[in-house]
SEMIKOL-27074 format. One record per residue (C-alpha): residue number from 1; residue in one letter; z, x, y. Coordinates in nm, 4 decimals, padded with zeros to 6 digits. Each point is the difference from the previous one (the first is absolute). Layout:
<drenfis>
@seq = NUM; type = a; w = Z; u = X; v = Y
...
</drenfis>
This chain:
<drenfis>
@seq = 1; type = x; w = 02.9447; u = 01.6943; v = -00.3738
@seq = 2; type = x; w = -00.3531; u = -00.0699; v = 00.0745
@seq = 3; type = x; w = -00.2715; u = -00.0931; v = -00.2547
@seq = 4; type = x; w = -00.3401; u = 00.0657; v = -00.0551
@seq = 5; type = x; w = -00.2067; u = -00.3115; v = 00.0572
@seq = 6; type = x; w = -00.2440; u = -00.1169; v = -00.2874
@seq = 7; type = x; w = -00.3591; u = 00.0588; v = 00.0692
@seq = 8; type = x; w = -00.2422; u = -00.1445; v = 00.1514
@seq = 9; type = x; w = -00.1678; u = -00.1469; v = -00.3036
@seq = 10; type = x; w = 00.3068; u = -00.1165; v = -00.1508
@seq = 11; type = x; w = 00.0744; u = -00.1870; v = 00.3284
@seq = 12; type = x; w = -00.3358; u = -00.1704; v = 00.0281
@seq = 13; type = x; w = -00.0488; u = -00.1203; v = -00.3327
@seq = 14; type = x; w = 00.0059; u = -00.3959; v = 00.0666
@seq = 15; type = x; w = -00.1857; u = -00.2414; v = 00.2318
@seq = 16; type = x; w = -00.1323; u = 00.2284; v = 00.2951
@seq = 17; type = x; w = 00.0937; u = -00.3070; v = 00.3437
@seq = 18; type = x; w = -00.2151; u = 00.0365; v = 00.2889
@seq = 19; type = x; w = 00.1364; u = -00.2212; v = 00.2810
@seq = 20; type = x; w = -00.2045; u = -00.1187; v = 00.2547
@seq = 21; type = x; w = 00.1197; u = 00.0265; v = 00.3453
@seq = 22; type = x; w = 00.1241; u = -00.2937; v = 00.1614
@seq = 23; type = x; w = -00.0487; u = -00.1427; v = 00.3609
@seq = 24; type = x; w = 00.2090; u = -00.2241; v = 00.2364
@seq = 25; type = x; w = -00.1876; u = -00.3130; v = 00.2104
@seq = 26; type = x; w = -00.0685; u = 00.2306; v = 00.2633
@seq = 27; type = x; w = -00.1955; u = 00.2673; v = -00.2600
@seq = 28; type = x; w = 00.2749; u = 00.2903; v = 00.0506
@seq = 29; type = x; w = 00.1530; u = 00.1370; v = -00.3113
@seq = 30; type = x; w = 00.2934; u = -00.1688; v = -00.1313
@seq = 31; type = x; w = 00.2175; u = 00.2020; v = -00.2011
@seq = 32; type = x; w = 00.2500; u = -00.2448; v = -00.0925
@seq = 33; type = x; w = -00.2937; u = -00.2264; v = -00.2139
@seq = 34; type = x; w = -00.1607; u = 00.3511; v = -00.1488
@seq = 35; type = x; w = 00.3971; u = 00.0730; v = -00.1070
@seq = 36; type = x; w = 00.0040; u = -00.3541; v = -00.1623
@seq = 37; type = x; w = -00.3305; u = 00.0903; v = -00.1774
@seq = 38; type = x; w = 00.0859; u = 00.3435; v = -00.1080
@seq = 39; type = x; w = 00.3465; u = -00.1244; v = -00.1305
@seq = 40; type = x; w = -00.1971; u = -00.2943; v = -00.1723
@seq = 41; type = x; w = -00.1842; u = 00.2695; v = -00.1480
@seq = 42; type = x; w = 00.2393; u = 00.2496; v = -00.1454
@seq = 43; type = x; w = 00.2302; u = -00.3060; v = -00.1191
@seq = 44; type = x; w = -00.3075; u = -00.1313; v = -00.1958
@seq = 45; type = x; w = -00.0159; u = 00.3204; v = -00.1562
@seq = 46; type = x; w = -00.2272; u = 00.2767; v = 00.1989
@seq = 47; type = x; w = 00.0050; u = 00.3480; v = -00.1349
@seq = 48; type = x; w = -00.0775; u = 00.1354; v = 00.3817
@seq = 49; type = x; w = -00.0943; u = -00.0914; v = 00.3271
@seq = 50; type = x; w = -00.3472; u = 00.1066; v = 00.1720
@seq = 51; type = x; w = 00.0517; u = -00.1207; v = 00.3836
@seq = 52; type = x; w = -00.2456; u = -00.0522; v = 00.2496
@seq = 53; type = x; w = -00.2802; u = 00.1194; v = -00.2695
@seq = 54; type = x; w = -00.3339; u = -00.1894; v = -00.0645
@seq = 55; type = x; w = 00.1521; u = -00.3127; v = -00.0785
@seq = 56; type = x; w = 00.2345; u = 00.0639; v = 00.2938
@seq = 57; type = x; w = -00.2469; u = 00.0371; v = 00.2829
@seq = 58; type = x; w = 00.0202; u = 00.3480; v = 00.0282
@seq = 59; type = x; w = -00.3226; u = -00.0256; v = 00.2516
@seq = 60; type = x; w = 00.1654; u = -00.2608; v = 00.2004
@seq = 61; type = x; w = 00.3432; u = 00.2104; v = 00.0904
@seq = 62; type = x; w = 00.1022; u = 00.2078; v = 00.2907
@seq = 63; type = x; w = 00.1498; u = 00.3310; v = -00.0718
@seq = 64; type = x; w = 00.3673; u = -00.1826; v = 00.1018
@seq = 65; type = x; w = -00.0388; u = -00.3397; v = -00.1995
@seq = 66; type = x; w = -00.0962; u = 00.2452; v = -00.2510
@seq = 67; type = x; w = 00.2869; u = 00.1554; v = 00.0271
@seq = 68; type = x; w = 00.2454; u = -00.3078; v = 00.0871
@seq = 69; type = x; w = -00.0786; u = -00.1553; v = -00.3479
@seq = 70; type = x; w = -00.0616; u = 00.2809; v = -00.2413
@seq = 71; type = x; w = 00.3736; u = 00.0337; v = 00.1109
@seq = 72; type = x; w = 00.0728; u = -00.3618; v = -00.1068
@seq = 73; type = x; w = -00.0911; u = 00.0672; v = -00.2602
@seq = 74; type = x; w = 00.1907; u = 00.3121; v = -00.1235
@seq = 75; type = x; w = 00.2928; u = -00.1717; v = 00.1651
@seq = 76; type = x; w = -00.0552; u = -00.2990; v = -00.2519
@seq = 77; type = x; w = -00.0902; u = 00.2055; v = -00.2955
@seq = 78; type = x; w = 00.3288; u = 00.2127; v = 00.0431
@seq = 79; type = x; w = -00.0887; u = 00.2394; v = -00.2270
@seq = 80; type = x; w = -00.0047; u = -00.2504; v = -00.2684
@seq = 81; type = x; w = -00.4142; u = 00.0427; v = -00.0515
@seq = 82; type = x; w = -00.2033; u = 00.2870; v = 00.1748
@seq = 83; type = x; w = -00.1771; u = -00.1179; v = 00.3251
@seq = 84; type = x; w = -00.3582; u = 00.1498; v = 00.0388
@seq = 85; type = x; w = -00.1774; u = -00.0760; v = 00.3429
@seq = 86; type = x; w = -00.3831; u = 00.0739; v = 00.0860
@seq = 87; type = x; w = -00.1505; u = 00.2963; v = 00.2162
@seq = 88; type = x; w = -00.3534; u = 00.0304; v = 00.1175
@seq = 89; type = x; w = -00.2659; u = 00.0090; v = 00.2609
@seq = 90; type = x; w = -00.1377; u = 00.3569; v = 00.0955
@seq = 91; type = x; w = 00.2312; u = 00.2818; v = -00.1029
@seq = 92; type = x; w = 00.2236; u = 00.0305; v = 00.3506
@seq = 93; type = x; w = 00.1007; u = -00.4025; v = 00.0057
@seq = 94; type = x; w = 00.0118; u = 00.0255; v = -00.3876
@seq = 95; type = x; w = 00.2939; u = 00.2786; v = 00.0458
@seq = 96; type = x; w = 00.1675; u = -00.2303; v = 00.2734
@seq = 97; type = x; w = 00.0295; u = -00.2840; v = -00.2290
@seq = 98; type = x; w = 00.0735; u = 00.2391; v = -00.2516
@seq = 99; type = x; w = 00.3359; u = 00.1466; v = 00.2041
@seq = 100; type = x; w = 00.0536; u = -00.3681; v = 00.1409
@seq = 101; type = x; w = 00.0809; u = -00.1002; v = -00.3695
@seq = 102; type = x; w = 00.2020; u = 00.2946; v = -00.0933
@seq = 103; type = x; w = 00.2172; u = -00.0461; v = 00.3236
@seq = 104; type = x; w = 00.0685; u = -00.3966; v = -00.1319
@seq = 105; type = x; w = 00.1051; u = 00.1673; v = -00.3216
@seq = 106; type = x; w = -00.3372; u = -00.0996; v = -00.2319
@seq = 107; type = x; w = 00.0180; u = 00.1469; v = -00.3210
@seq = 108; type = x; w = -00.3875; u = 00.1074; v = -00.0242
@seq = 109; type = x; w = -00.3087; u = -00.1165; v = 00.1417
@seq = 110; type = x; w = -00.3331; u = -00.1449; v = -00.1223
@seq = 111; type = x; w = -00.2547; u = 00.2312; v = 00.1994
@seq = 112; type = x; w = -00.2796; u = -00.2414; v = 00.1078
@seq = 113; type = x; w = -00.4020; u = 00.0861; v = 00.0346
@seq = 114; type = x; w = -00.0283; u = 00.1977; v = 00.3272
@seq = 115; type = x; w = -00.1843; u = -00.2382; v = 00.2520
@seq = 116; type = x; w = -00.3144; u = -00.0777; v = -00.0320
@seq = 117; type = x; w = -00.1716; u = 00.4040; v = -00.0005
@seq = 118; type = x; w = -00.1704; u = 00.0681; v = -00.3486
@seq = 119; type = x; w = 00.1464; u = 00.3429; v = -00.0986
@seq = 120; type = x; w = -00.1082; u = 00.2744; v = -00.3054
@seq = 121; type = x; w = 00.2769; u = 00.0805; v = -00.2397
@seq = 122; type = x; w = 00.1242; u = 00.2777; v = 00.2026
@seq = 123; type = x; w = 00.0786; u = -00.2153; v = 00.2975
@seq = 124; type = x; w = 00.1648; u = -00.2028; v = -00.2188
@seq = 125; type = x; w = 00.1781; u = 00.2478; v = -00.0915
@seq = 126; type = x; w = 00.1180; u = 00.1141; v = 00.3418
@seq = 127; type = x; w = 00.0943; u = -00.3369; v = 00.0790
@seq = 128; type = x; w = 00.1983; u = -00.0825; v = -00.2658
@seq = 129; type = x; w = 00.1388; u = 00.3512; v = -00.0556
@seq = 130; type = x; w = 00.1345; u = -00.0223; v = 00.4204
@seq = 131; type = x; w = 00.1409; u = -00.3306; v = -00.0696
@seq = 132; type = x; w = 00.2129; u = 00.0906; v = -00.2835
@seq = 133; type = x; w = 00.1183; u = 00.3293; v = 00.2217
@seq = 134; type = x; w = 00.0953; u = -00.2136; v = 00.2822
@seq = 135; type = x; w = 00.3055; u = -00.1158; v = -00.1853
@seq = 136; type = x; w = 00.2088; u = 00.0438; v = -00.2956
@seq = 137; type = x; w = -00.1147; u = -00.3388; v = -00.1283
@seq = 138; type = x; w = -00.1473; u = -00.1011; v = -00.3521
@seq = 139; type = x; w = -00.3577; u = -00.0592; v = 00.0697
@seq = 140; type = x; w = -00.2074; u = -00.2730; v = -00.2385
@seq = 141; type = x; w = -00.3732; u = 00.0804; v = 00.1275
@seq = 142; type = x; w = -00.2314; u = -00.3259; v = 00.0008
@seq = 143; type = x; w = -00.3506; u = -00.0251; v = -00.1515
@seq = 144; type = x; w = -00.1909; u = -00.2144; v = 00.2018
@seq = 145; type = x; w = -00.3024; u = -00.0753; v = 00.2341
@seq = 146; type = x; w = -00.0612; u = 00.3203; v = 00.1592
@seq = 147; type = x; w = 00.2231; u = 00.2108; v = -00.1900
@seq = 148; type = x; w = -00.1609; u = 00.0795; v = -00.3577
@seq = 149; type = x; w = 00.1914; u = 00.3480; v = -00.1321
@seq = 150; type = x; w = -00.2379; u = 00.1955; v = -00.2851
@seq = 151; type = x; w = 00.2253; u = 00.0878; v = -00.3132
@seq = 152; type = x; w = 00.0846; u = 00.3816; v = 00.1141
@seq = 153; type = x; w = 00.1131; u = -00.1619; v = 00.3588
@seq = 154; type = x; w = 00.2375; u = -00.1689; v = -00.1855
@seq = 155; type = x; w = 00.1499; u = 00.2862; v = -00.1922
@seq = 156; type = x; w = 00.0071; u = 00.1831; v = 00.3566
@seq = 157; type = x; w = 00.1815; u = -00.2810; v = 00.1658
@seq = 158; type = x; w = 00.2725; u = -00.0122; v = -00.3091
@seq = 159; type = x; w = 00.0341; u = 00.3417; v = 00.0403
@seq = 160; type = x; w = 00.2183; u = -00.0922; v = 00.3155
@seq = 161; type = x; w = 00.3254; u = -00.0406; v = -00.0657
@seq = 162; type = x; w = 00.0731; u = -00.3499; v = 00.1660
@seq = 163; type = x; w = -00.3625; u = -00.1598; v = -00.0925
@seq = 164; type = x; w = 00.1520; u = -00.1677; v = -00.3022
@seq = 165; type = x; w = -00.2929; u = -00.2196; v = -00.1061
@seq = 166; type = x; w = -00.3029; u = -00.2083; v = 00.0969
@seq = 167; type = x; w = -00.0733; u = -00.3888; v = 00.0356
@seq = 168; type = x; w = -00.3591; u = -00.1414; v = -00.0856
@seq = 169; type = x; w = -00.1145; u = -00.2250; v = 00.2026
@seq = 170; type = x; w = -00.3624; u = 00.0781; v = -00.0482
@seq = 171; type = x; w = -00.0633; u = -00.1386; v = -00.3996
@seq = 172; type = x; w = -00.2101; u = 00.2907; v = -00.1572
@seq = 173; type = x; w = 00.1806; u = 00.0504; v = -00.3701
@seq = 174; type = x; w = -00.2340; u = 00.2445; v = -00.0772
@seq = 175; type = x; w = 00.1363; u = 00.2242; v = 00.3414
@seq = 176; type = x; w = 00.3360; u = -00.0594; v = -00.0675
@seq = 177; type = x; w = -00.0118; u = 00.1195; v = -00.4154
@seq = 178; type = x; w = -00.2092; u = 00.2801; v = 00.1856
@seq = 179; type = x; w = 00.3065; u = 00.0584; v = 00.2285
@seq = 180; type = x; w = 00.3005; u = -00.0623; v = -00.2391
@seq = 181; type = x; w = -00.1662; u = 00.2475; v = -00.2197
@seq = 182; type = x; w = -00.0412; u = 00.2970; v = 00.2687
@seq = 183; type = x; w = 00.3729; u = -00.0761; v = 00.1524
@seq = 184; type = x; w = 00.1240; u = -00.0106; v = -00.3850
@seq = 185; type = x; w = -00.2263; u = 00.3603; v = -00.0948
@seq = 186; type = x; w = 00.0287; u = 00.1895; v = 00.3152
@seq = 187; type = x; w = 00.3984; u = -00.1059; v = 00.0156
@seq = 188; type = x; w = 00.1266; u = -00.0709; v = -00.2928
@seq = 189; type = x; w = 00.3550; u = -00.1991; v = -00.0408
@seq = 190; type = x; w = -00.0229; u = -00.0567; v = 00.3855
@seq = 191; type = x; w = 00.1617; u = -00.3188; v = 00.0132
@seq = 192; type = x; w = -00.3346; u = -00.1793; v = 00.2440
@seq = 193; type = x; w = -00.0071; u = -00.3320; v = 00.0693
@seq = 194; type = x; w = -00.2504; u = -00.2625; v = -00.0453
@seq = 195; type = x; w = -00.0550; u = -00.3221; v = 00.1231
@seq = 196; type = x; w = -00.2266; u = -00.3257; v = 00.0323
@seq = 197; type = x; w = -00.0654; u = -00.0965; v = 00.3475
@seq = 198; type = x; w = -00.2533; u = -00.2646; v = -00.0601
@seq = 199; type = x; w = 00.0861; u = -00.3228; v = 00.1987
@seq = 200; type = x; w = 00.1668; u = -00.2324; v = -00.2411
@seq = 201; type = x; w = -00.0170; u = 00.2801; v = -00.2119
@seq = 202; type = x; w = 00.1627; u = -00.1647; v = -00.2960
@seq = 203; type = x; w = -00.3626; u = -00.1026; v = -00.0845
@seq = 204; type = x; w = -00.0744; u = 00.3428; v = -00.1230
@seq = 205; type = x; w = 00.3344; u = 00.1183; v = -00.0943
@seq = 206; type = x; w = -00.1174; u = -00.0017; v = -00.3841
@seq = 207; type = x; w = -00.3405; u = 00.2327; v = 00.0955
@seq = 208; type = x; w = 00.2386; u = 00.2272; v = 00.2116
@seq = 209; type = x; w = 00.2390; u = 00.0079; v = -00.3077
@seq = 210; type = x; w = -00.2482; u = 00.1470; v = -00.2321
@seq = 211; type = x; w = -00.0632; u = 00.3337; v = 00.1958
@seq = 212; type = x; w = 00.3930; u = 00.0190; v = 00.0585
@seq = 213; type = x; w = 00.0966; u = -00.1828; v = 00.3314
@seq = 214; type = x; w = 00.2451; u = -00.2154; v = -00.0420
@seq = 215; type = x; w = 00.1553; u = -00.0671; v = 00.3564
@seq = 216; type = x; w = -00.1992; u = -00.2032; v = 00.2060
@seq = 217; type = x; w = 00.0694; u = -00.1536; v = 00.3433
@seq = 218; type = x; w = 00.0789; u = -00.4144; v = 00.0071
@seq = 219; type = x; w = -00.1202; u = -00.1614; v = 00.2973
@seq = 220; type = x; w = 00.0638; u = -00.3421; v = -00.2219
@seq = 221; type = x; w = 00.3861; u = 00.0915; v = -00.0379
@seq = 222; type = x; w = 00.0048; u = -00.0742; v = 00.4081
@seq = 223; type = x; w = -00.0247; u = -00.3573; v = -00.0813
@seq = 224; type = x; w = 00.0288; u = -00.0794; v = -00.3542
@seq = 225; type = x; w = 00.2826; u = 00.2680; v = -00.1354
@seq = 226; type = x; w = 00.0939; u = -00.1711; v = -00.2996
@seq = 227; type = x; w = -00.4200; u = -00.0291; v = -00.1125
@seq = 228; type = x; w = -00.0162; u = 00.3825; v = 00.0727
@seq = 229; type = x; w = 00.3875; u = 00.0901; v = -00.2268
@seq = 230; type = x; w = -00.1126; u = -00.1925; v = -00.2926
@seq = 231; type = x; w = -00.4062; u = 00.1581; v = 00.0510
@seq = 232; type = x; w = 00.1565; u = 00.3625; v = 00.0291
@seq = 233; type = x; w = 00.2582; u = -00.0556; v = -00.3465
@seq = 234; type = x; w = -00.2886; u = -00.1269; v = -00.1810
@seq = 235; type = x; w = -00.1854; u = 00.2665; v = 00.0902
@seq = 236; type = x; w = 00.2628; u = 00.2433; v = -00.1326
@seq = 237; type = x; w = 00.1341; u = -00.2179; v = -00.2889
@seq = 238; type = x; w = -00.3314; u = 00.0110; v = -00.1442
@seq = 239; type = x; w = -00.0143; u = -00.4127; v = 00.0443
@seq = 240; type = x; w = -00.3911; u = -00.0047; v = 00.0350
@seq = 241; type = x; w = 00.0628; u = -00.4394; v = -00.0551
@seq = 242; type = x; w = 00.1716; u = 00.0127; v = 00.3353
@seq = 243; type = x; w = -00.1837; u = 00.2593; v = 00.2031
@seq = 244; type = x; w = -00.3724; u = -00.2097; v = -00.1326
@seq = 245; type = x; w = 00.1301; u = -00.3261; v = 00.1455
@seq = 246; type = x; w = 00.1516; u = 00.1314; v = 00.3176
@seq = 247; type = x; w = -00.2980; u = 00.1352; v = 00.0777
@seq = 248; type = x; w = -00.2346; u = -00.2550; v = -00.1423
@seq = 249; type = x; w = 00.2048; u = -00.2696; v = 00.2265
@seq = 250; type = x; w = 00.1398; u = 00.1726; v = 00.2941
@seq = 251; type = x; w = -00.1415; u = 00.3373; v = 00.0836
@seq = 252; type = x; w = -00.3914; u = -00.0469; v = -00.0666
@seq = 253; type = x; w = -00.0094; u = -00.3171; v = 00.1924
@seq = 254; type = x; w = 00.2525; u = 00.1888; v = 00.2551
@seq = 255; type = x; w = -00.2899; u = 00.2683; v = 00.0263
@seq = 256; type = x; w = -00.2522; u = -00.2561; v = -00.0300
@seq = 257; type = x; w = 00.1046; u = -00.1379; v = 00.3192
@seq = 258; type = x; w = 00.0817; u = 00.3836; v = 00.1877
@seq = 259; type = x; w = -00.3583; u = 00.0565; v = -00.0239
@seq = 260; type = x; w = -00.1156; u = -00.3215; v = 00.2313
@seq = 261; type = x; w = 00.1351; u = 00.1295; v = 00.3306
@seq = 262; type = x; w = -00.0022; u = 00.3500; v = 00.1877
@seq = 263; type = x; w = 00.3327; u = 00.1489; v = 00.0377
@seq = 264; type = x; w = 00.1636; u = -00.2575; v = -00.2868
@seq = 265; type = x; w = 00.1491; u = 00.3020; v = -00.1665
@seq = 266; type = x; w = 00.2738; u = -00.0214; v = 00.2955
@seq = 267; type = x; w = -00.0596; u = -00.3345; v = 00.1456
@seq = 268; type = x; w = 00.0496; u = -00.1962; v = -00.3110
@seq = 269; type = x; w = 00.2730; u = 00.1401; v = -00.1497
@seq = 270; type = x; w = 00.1892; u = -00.0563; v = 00.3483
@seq = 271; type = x; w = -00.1109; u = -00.3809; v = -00.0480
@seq = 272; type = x; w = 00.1563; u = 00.0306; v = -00.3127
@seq = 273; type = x; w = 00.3236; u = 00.1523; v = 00.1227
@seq = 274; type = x; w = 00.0391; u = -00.3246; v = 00.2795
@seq = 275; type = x; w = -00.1203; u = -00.2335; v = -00.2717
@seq = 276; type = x; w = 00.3354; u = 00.0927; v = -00.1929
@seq = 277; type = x; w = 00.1783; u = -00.0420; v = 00.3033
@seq = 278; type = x; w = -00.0050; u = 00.3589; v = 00.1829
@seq = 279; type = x; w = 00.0475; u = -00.0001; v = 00.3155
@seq = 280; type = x; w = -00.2506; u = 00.3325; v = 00.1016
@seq = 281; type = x; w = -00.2453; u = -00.1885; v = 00.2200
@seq = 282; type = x; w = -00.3723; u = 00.0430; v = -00.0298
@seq = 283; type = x; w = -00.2609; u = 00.3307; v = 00.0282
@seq = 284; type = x; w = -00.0650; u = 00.1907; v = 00.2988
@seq = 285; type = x; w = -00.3673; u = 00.0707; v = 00.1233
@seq = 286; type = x; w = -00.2231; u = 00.1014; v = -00.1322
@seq = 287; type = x; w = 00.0763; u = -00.1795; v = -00.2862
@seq = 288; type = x; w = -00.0132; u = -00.3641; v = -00.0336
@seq = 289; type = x; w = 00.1597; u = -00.2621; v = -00.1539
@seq = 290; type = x; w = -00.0718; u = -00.1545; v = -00.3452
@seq = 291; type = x; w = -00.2137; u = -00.3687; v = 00.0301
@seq = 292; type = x; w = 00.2328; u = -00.2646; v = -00.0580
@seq = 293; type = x; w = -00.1612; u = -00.1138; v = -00.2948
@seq = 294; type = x; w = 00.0594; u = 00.3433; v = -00.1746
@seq = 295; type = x; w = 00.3389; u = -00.0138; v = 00.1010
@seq = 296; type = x; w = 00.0304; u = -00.3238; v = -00.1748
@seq = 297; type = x; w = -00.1415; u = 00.1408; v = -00.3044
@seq = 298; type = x; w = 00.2052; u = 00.3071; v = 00.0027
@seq = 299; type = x; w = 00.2626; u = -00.2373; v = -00.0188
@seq = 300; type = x; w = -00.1244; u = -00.1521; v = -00.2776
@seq = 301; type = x; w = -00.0624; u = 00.3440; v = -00.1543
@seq = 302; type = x; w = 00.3727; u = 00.1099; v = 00.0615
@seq = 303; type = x; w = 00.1330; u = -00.3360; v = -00.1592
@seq = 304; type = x; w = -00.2388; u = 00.0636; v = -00.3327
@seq = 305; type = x; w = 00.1366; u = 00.3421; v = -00.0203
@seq = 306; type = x; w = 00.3241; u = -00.0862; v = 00.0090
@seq = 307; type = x; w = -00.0649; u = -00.3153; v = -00.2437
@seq = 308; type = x; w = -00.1176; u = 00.2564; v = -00.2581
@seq = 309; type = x; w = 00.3500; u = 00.1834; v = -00.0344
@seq = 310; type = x; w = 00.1118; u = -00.2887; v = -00.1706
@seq = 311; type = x; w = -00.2769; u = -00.0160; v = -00.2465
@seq = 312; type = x; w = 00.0643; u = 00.2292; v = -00.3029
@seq = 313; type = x; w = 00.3360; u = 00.1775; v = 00.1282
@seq = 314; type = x; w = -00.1551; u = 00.1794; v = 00.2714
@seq = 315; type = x; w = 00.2983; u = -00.1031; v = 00.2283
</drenfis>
């Protein structure tokens, strides 16, 4: 007898884990660490998996290490969480990608700017509309950079029956009441999702909260899991004592310290995954690595944040 899985919402409603992608000595892929860091992840408590996204280097891939560890990590997820992996470029790669991570069994995808090309809303639409065609996966669409959807394209795109919701990555609260409201008149009880994208986007998690996005993407939870747990229950618990000093102590000075380098959104956070002894080697160009002396005080940042579940029962 088969049964009907929950849906997506139910399944994502926790810490959303986006891995970074890990590299051997030589640079290549290794998909025995990234299975060590995507098992670290789901033990520690992630609601899903988005592979070889932002955090994970997406740019930096081939269509075949793309492939190899979005894979790795369905085949380490094993059904247990839902394993989301990233599609973009111009619409033909964005469609390769797109069947690559269908074919290694991905549960969805997280439908990335289109490179580079500035497009109206109805190219927009095309894209996105082609890329959701091109398989029968769910399809998050990403707000971001280049890729800035007017309220109405947004009730288009959830129109299609696999676009199941949209991630923010762009910060305009004013754009995304505007679009919450035009999904929630033009299609009402269509079950849309909404989510923060913001790097380190626990900052902002309260702000989101008040126009009624509550999921939000952790690129923290890569290298301090337990920080990111006991950030997300306070969050839902109400426990504005914990969620104030979490943020007072860890993430603002976390942020704080994001903002001093180009590409730290990525770079850092992998810094932080070796400095808690993950073996997932360091960027590939373009980006760059993190100066040692920020490494040293995301260190220090990591061991305050975890210091601070102890203080008032945060643990």
């Amino acid at each position: 007898m088969t049964t009907t899985p929950p849906p997506l919402s139910a399944r994502l409603d926790g810490v959303l884990f986006f891995p970074v992608t890990a590299y051997g000595s030589d640079g290549s892929v290794d998909t025995d660490a990234f299975r060590a860091h995507v098992r670290d992840g789901i033990d520690a408590g992630a609601a899903a998996v988005f592979a070889c996204c932002g955090t994970g280097e997406f740019h930096a891939l081939t269509l075949e290490e793309f492939r190899r560890c979005v894979a790795a990590a369905v085949a380490e997820a094993a059904g247990r969480v839902p394993v989301f992996a990233g599609a973009g470029y111009g619409t033909a790669l964005a469609v390769q990608y797109a069947r690559a991570a269908e074919e290694a069994g991905a549960d969805g995808l997280l439908a990335m700017p289109p490179y580079l090309v500035v497009a109206d809303q109805e190219g927009l639409l095309a894209h996105y509309t082609a890329l959701a065609d091109a398989t029968g996966l769910d399809v998050v669409v990403y707000q971001r950079d280049n890729a800035v959807f007017a309220p109405g394209t947004v009730a288009r795109l959830a129109r299609h029956p696999r676009i199941v919701g949209l991630k923010d990555g762009l910060g305009d609260l004013d754009l995304v009441q505007r679009i919450v409201s035009a999904v929630r008149t033009e299609l009402p009880g269509t079950d849309f999702l909404y989510f923060n994208g913001l790097p380190t986007a626990e900052l902002t998690a309260l702000a989101y909260r008040g126009v009624g996005v509550t999921l939000y993407s952790s690129a923290a939870f890569c290298f301090a899991p337990e920080v990111a747990v006991a950030f997300h229950r306070a969050l839902a618990t109400g426990d504005d004592a914990t969620a104030d000093r979490l943020v007072d102590g860890f993430y603002r000075p976390l942020v704080e310290l994001r903002s001093r380098g180009r590409g730290y959104a990525v770079s850092l956070v992998k810094a932080g995954v070796r400095l808690r002894g993950g073996k997932v080697g360091e960027v590939r160009p373009p980006l760059s690595e993190p100066a040692a002396a920020h490494i040293e005080e995301l260190g220090r940042i990591i061991e305050r944040g975890y210091a601070l579940l102890g203080e008032g029962g945060a643990a």
